[in-house]
C-alpha positions in Angstrom: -4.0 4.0 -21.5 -2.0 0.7 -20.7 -3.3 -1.1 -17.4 -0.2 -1.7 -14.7 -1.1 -5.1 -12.6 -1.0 -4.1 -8.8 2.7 -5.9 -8.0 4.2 -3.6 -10.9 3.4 -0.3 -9.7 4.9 1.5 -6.7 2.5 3.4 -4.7 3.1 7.0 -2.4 1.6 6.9 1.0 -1.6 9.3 0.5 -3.4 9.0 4.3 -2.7 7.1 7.3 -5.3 5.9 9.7 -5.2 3.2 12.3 -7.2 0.7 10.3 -6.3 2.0 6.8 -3.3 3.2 4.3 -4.6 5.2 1.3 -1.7 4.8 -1.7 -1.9 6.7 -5.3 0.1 4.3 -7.6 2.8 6.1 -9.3 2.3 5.0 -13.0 -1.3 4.8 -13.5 -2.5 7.2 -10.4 -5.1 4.4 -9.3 -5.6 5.2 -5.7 -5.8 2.2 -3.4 -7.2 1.7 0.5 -5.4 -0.6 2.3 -7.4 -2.2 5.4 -5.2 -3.6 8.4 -6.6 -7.2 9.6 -4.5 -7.0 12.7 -6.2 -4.0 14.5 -3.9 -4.9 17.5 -0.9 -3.3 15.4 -2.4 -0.1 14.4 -0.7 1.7 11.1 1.3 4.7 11.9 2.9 7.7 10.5 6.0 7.0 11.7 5.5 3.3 10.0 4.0 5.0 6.7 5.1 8.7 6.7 2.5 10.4 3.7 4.8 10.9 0.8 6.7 7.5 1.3 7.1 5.4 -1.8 6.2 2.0 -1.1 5.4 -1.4 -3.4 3.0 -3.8 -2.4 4.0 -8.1 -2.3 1.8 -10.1 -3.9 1.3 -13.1 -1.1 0.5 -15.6 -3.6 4.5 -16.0 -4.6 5.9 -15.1 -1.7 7.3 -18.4 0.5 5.4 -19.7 3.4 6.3 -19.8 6.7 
């Protein structure tokens, strides 16, 4: 089976907690845990409804502030 890097896989919201986002990638089914580093802004369902198809940035190529 032929590895997908992270950035080209598109991933389907899985669980939602306040601290957390668990994604299944859609291609290769790798199943990812996303931790939020600003617990001030909680995720939410209504942010990341389970079942929502989502792709993640990679920060290294996107511009700076």
């Amino acid at each position: 089976m032929e590895e997908t890097p992270i950035f080209e896989d598109r991933y389907r919201v899985v669980a939602v907690e306040e601290q957390s986002l668990t994604l299944r990638a859609e291609r290769s089914g790798d199943v990812l845990k996303i931790v939020n580093a600003d617990p001030q802004n909680p995720f939410t369902e209504q942010d990341y409804p389970p079942g929502k198809l989502i792709a993640l940035n990679d920060p290294s190529v996107e511009p700076g502030n």
